[in-house]
VEXDO-447179 format. One record per residue: x, y, z of N, C-alpha, C, CB in turn. Coordinates in steps of 0.02 Angstrom, whole numbers, plus 50000, padded with zeros to 5 digits. Glycine has a CB too. Example, Ala and Ser with C-alpha at 12.3 -4.5 7.8 and 13.67 -1.06 7.14 Angstrom:
! VEXDO-447179
506604971650390506154977550390506604983550390505654977650452
506424988850354506844994750357506455000250394507044997050286
! end
This chain:
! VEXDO-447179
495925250749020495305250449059494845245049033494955257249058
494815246748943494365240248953494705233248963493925239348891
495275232448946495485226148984495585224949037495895224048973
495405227949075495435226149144494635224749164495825232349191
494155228649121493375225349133493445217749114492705229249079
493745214949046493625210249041493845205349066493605210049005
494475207049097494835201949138494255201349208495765205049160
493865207049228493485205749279492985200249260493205211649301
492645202949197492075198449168492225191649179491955199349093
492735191149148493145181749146493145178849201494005180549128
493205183049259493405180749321492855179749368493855185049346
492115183649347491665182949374491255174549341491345190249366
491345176849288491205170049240491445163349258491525170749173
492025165549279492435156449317491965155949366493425155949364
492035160349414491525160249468491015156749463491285165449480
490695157749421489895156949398489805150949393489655160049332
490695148049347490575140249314490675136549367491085137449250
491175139249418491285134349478490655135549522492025135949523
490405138749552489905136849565489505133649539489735139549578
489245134049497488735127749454489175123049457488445128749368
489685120549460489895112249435490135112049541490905110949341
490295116649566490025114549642489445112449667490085118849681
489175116049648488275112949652488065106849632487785116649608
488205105449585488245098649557488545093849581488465098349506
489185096049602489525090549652489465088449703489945090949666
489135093249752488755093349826488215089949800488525101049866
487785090249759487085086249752487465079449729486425089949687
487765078749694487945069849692488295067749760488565067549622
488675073149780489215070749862488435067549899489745080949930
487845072949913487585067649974487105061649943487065072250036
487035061949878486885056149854487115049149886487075056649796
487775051549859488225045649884488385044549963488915046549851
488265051350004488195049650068487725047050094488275053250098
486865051250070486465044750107486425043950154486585039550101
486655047750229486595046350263485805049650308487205046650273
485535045350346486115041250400485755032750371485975043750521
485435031650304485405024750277486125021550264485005024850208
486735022350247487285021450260487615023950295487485021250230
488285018150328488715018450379489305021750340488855011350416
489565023450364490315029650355490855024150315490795033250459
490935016450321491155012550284490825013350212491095006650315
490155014050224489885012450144489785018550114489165008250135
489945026650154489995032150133490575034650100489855035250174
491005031350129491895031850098491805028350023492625025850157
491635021050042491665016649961491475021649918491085009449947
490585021949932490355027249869490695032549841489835030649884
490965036849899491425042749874491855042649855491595046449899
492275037249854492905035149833492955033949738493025027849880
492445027549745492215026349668491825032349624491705020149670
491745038349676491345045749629491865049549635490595050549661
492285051649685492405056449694493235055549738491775059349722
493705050949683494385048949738494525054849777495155046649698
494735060749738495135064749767494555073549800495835065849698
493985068449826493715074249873494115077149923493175072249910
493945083049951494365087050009494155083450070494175095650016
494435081050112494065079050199493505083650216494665080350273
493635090150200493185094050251492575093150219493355102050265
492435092650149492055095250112491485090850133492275095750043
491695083150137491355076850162491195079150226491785070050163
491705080050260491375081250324490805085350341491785083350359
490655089750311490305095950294489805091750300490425100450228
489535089450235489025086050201488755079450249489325083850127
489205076850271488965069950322488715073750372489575064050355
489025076050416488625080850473487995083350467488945086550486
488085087550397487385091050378486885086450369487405095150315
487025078650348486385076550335486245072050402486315072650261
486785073050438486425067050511486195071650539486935062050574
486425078450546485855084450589485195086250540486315093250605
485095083750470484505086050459484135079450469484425089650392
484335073250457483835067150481483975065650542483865060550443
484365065550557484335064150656484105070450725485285062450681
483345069650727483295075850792483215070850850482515082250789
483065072650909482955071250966482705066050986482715074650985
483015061350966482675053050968482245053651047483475045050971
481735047251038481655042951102482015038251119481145040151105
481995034751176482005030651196481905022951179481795032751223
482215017951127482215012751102481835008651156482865010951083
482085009751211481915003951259481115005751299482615003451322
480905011651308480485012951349480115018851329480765013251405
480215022551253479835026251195479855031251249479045023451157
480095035351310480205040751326480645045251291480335040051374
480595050751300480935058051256481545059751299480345066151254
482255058551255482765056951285483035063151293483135052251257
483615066851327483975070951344484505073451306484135069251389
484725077751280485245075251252485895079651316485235077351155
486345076751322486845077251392487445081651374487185069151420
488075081051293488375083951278488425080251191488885084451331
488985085951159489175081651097489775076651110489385086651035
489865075251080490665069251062490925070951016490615061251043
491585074450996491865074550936492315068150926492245080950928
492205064650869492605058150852492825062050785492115049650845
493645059150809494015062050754494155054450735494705067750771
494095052950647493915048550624494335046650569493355049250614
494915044150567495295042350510495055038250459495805039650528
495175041250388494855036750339495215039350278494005037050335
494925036450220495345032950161495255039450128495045025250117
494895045050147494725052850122494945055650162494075055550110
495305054250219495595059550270495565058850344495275065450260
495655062350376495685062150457494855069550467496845065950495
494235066350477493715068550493493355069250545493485066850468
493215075250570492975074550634492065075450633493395080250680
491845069450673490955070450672490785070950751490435062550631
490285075350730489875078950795489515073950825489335085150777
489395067350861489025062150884488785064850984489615054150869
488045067150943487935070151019487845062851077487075075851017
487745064451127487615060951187486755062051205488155064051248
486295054651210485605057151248485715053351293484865056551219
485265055751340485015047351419484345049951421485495047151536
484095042851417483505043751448483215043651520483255040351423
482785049751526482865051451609482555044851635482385059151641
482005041951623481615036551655482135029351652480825035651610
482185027251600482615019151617483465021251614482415011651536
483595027751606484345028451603484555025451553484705026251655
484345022751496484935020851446485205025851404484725015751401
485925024251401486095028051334485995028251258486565027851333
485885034351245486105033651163486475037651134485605033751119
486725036651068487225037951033487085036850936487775033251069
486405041850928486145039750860486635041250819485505042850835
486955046950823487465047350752488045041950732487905054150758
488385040050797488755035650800488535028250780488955036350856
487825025150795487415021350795487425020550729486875022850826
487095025150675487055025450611487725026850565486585030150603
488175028650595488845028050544489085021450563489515034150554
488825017150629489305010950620489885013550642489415007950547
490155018950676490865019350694491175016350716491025022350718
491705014450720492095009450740492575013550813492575006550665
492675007750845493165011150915493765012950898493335006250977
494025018750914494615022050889494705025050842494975019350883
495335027150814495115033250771495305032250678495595040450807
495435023950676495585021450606494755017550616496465015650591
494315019150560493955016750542493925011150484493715020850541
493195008150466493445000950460493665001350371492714994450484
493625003450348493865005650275494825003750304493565016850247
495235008350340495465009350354495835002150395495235014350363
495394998250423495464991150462495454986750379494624988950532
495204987250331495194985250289495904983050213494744988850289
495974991650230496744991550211497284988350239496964996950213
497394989650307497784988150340497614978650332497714992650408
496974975950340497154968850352497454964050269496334965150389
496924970250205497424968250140498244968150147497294973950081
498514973050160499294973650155499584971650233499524982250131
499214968250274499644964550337499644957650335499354966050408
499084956950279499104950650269499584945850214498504950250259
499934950250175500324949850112501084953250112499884953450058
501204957750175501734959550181501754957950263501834966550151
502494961950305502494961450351502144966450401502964960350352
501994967250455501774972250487502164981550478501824968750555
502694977350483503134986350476503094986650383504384986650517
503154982150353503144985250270502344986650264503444978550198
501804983150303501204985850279500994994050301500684980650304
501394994750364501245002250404501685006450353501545003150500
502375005650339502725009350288502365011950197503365004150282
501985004550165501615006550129500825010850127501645001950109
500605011450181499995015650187500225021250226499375011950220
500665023450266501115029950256501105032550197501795029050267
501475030250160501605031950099501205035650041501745027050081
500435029750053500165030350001499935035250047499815025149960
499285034850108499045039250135499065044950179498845037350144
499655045950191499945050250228499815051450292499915054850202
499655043450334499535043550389499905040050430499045042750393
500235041450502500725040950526500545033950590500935048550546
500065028650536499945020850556500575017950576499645016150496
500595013550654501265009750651501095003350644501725010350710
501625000750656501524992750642501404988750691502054989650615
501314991850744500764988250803500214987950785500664991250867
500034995350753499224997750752499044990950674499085010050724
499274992050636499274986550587499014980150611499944985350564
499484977350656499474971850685498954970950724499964970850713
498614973550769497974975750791497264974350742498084983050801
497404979350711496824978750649496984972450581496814987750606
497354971150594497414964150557496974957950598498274961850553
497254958250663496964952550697496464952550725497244950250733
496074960050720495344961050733495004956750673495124969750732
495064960450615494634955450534494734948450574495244955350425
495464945950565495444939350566495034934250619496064938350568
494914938450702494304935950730493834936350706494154937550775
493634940450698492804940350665492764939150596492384947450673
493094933150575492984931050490492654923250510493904930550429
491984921850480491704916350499491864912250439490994916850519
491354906950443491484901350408490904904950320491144892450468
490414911450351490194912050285490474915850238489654913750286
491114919650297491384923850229492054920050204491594932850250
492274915750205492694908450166492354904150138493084903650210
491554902450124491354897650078490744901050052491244890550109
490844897249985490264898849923489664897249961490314893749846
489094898949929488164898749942488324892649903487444905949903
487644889149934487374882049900487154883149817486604879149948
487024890049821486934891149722487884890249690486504903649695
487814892449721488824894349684489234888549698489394902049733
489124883749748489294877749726489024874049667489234874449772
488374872449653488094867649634488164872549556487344865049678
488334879249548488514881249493489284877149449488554888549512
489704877749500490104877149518490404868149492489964879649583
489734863949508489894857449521489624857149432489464852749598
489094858449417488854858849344489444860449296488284864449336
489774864149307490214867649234490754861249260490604879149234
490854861049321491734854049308491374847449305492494852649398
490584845649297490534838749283490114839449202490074834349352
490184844149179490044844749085490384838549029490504852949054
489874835649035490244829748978490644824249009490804833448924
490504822949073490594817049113490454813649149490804816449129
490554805649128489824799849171489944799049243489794790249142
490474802349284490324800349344490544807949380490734793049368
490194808149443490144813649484491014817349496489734810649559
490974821649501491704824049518491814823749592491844831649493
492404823649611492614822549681492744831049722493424817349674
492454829049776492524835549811493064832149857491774839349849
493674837249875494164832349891494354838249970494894830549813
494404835450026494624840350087495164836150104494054841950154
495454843750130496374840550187496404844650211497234838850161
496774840650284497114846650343497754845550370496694847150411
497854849650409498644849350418498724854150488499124853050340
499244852050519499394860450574499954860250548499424861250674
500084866150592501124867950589501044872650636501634872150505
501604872350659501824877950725501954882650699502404877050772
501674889550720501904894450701502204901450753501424895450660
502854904250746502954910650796502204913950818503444917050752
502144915050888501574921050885501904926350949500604917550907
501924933650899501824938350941501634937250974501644942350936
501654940151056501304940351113501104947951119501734937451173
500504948951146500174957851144500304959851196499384959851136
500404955951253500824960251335501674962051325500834953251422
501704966851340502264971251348502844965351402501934979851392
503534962851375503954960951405503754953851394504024964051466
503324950551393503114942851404503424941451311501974941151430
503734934451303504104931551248503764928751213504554927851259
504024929551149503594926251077503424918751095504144926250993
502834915751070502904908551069502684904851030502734906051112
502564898751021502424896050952501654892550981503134889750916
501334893350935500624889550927500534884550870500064894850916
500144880250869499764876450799499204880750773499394868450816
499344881450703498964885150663498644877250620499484891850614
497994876750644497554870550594497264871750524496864868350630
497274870650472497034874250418496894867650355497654880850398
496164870250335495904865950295495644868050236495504862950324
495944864250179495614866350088495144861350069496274865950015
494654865450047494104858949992494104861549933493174857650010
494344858549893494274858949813494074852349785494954861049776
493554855149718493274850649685493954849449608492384853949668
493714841849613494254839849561494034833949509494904837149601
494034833649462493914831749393494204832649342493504833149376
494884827649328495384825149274495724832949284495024822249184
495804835149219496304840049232495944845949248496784841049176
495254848349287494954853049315494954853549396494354852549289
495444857049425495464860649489495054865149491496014863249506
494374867049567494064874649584494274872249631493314878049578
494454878449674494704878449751493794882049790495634885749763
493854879549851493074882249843492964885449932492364873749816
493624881049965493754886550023494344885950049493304886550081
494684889050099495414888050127495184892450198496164891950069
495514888750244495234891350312496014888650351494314886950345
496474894450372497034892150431496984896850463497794890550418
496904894350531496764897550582497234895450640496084896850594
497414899650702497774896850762497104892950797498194903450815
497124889450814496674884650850496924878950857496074883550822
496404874350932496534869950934495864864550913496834870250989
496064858850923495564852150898494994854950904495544844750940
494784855850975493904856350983493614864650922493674858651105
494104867550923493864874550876493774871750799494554881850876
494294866150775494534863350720493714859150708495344858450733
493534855550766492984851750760492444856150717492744849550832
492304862850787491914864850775491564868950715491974866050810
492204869450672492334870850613492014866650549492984870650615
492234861350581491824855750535491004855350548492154847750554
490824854950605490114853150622489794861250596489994850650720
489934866550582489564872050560489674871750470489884879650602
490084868350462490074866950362489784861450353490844865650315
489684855550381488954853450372488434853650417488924847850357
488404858850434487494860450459487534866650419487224862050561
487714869250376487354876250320487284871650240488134885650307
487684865250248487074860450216487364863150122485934863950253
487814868850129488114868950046488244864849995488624870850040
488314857150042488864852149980488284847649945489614845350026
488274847249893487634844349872487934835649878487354847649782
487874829149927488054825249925487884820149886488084824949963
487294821549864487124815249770487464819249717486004814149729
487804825549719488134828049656489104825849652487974837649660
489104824249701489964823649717490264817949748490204828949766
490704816249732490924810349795491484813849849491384802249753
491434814649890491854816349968492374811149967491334815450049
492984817349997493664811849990493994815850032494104810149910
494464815750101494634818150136495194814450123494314819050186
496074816250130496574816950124497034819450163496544818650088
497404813250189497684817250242498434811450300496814820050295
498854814150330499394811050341499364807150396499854814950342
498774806250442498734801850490498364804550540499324799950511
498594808750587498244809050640497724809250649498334812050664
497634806050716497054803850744496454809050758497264800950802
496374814950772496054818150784495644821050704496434821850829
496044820350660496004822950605495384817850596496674823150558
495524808850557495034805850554494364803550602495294802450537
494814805850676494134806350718493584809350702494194809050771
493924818750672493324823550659492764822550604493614829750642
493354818850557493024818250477492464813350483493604814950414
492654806650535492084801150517491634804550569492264791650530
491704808750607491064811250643490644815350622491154813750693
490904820450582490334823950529490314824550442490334831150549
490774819750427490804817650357490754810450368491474819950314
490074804850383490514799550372490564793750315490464796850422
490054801450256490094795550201490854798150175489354795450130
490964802150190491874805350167492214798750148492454809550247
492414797750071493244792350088493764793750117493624790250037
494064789950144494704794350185495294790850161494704794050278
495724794650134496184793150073496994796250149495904800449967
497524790050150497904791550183498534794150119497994785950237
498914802750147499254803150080499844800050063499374809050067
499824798050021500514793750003501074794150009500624792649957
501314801249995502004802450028502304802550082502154806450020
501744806050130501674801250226501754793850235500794801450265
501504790150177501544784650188502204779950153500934783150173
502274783150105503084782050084503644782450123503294786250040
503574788150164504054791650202504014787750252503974798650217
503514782350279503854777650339503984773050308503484775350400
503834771250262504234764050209504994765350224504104764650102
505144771350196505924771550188506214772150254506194777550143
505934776650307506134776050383506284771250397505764777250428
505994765750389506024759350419506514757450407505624754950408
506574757250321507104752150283507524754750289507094750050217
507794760450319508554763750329508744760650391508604772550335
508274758850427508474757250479508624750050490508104759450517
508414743150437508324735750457508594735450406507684731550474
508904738650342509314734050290509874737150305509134734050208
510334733750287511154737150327511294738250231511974728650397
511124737850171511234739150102510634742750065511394732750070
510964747250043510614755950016510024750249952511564764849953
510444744449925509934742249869509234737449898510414737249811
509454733649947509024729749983508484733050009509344726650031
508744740050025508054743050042507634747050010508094746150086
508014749249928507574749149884507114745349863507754749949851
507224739149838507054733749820506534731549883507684729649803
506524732349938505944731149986505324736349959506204732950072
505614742449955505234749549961504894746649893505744758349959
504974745849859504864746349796504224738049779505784746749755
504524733549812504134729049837503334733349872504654724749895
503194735149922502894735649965502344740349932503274737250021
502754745449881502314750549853501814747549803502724755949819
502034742749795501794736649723501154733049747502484729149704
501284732749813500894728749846500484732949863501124725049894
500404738749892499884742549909499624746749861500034745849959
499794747349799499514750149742498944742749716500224752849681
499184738549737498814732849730498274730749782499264728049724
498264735449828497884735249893497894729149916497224737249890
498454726749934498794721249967499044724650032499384717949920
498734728450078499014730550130499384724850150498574733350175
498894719050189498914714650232499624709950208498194711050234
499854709250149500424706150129500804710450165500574705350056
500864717550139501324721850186501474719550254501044728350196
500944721450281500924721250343501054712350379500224724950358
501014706650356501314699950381501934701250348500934692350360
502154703750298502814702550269503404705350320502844706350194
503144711550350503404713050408503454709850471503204717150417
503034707750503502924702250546503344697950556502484699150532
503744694150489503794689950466504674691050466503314689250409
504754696150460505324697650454506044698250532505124703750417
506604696450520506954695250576507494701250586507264688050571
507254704550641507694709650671508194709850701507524712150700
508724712050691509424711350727509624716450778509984711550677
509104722650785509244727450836508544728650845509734733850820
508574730850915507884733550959507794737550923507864736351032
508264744050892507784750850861507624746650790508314760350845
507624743150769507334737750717506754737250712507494731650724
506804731450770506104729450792505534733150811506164726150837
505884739750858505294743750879505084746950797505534750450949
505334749450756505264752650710504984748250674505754755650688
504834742450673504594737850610503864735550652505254729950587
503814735850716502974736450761502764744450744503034735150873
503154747150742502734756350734502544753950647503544767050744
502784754350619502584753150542501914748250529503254749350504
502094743250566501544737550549500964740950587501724728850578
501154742950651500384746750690499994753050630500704752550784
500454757450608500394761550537500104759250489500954762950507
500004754450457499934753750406499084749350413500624750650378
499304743750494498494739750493497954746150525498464730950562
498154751250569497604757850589497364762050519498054764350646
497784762250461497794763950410497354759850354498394764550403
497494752950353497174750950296496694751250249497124748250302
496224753450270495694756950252495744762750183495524760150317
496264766550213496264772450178497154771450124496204779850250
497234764250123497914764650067497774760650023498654762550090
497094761249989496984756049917497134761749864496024752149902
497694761849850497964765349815497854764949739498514764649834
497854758149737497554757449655496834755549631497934752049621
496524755549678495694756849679495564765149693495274751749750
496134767349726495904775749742496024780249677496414779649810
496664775949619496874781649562496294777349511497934782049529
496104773549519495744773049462495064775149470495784766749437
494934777749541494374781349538494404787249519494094781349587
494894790949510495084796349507495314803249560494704797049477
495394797649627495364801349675496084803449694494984798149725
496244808749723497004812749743497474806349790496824821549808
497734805649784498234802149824498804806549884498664798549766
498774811749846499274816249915498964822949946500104819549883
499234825750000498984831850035499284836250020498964832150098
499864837149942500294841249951500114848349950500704839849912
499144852249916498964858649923498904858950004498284860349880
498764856250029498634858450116499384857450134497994852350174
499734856150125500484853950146500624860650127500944847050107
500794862450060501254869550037500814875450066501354870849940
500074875350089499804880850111500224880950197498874880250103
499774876150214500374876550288500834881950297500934870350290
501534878050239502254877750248501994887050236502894871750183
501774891050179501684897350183501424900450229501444898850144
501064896850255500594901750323501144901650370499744897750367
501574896850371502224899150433502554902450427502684895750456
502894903150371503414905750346503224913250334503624901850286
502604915550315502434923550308502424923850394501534926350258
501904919750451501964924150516502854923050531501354920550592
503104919250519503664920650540504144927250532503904916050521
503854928650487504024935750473503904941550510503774937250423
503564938750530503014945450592503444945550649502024942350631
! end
């Protein structure tokens, strides 16, 4: 008998302790909820970093309770009349704590008829029933794996039965709405930035940009209609000084020229690049649209043509007009001598000058010479290394070649 009082005692006693350390936990839970001053995105974070392995309901509990104790019977935003309220809305709400359902009543206002929707309003809910925590995950691991391995790994981890459409969806939602401020540093964090890589050296460091497209597979989102390929345009600026690389943005996107432009004309009008701290050097394999954009809103930019583009029609040529593998070394090798010497123009008469024995010769030895005099400008190759400036595009080149090769995967 008396052990069985004390086994009661003990048991009332747990009681006692769990309640007090429940109590405690509910008073930090709506701390961290806060609502309705935070949205259901920034209610998850908090709870997550307090409280990983809360129960769904328990949250749910607590969020509800505090949008029904700060949210009563709004007015009218538009016309300060006393609104109606019509029915509730249950939104069942997937998230990184669970599958939650919130009570988001319905008002109208009788006089101008508008709707409202305060609870929903103040969590920020998102349309549908993966919220943006949840859009968040999904665009980390869709962006680094494939669509079906990213839906297979958050299965896994979260025990939610996401496919790899829905993935794909919420991947390419982020990726519209990612602007140009959430890919580049503030004008403080550059010019931080530009201070620590020009420490202990007499001339400005080079801020160096390149672009590039490549075709890439794209899903199509209508049912039955066939995959097709688009140009994905994509551009890096990193600052560079001897053996100090910062990468400072990377932007590939499917687009075309005028979006590509417009890209440019919104990174200089927010005015970040401090232009008496750096010298501008754009890098890049030829096309026309490319240096169109640059001398139109960069045009103190140097424009550096990359060398291996430009190698690579040296040797085109010479495979084609020396009938001997050494003769056309010995040209190649010539020509590079000369334009490291910024002797374009020798190049270019030496060609001229030269006697063709076949039409695909000749045409190939006018495409080169047209190449090289539209170019000249940008192949002083040995005025460009002794400034210290990049000679090739190969970081925008290997980013490319990856940005295809992962959607190809898709």
């Amino acid at each position: 008998m008396a052990t069985a009082q004390k086994a009661q005692t003990w048991t009332e006693s747990y009681k006692d302790m769990y309640h007090t350390s429940l109590n405690q936990k509910i008073a930090h839970i709506i701390q961290c909820v806060d609502a309705p001053n935070n949205t259901l995105f920034e209610i998850i974070e908090n709870i997550r970093k307090q409280h990983p392995a809360l129960d769904p309901e328990l949250g749910q509990i607590i969020i509800q309770g505090e949008l029904g104790r700060h949210i009563t019977s709004p007015t009218c935003a538009d016309c300060g009349s006393k609104v109606h309220k019509k029915y509730d809305n249950k939104r069942e709400c997937i998230t990184m704590l669970g599958t939650i359902t919130i009570n988001c009543p319905y008002y109208a206002c009788p006089k101008c008829k508008a709707v409202h929707t305060p609870s929903e309003d103040a969590l920020n809910l998102r349309h549908g029933e993966y919220q943006y925590d949840m859009q968040k995950i999904a665009a980390l691991f869709g962006a680094k794996k494939t669509f079906e391995e990213a839906a297979e790994m958050m299965n896994e981890i979260y025990r939610f039965d996401i496919s790899a459409d829905t993935v794909h969806k919420l991947t390419n939602q982020v990726a519209s709405e990612i602007g140009l401020a959430e890919i580049t540093p503030t004008a403080e964090e550059v010019a931080q930035i530009i201070e620590y890589i020009s420490e202990d050296n007499y001339r400005r460091p080079i801020l160096v940009f390149s672009a590039d497209g490549a075709m890439v597979p794209i899903r199509t989102e209508e049912k039955g209609q066939p995959h097709c390929w688009r140009e994905a345009k994509g551009i890096r600026g990193y600052l560079l000084d001897n053996d100090k690389v910062v990468l400072l943005l990377s932007w590939h996107q499917i687009s075309n020229v005028i979006e590509f432009r417009q890209f440019l004309a919104e990174l200089r009008k927010q005015d970040t690049i401090p232009l008496d701290k750096v010298r501008l050097c754009f890098v890049g394999d030829g096309p026309k649209w490319i240096w169109d954009s640059v001398k139109e809103y960069f045009p103190e930019c140097r424009q550096v043509l990359d060398y291996y583009h430009c190698s690579e029609q040296l040797h085109d040529f010479s495979k084609i007009h020396f009938p001997e593998a050494k003769m056309a070394r010995s040209w190649i090798e010539q020509a590079k001598v000369r334009l490291f010497h910024n002797n374009a123009s020798h190049v270019i008469a030496g060609l001229k000058r030269m006697k063709c024995k076949t039409a695909e010769a000749k045409a190939e030895r006018g495409n080169l010479a047209n190449y090289l005099k539209k170019n000249k400008d940008r192949i002083e190759y040995g005025r460009l290394r002794r400034g210290g400036y990049p000679l090739g595009s190969g970081k925008i080149e290997s980013a490319n070649k990856l940005i295809t090769q992962v959607s190809d995967l898709f």
